[in-house]
N, C-alpha and C positions, 0 to 999 in steps of 0.2 A: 589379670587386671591391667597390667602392664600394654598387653598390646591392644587395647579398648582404648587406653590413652591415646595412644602411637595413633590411632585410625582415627580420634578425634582430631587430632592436630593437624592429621593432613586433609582432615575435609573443612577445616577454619581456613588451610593455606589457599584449597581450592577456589571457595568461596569468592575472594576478593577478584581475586582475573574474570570469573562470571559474573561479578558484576558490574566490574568496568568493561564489558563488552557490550553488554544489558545498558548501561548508562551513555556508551558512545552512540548507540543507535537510536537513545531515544533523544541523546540532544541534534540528530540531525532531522530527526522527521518528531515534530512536536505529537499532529495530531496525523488521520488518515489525509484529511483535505491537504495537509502541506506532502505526504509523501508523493501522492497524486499530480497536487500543481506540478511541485518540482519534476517531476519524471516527463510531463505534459510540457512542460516548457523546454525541455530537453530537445522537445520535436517528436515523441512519442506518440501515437496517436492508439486510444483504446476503447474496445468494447466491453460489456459487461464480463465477458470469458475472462476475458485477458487482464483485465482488473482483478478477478480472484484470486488470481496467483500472486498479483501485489498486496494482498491482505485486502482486496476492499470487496465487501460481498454487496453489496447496494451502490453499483457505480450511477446510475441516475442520480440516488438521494445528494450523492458529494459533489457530481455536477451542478444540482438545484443548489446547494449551500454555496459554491465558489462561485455561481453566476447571484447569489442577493450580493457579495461581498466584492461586486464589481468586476468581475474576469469573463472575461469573452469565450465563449465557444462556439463551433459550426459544429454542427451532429448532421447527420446522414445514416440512410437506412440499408441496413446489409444483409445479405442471409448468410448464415453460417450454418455448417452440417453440424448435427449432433452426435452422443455416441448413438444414438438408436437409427440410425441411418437416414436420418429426416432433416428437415431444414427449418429452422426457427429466424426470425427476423430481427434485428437487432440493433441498437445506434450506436455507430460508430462517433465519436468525441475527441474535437481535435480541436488544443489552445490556438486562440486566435490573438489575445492580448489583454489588456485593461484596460476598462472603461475610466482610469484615473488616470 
């Protein structure tokens, strides 16, 4: 019984530092569209691919949202190889600034 205890206590101690690591990441990127902006304003310029690995699996759709919400973008058409050895065409998306 005793060491049930002991393993509860140290998965209470763990808790807290997971989730103020869980809480620092999420006060810096609120929603997908700010982690996006932000990285884009950086001077980052992204395609669908390269957006997945940023967590965004719909990088048109958060395009369309940050260009109603006033932000500028140039997009341009690119081909990029896939793994099947074939080539898919794709927009490239790059901050240009704000309409405010």
């Amino acid at each position: 019984m005793n060491r049930s205890h002991h393993k509860a206590e140290k998965t209470k101690d763990a808790a807290p530092d997971q989730e103020s690591a869980s809480s620092k990441n999420k006060q810096r990127y609120h929603t997908k569209q700010d982690r996006i902006l932000t990285i884009m304003r950086a001077g980052r310029s992204l395609n669908r691919f390269e957006a997945e690995s940023l967590g965004d699996h719909c990088l048109h759709s958060t395009i369309a949202t940050l260009r109603r919400e006033g932000h500028l973008f140039h997009d341009t058409w690119e081909r990029v190889p896939t793994r099947f050895r074939t080539e898919v065409r794709v927009k490239r998306y790059r901050y240009i600034g704000s309409a405010t």
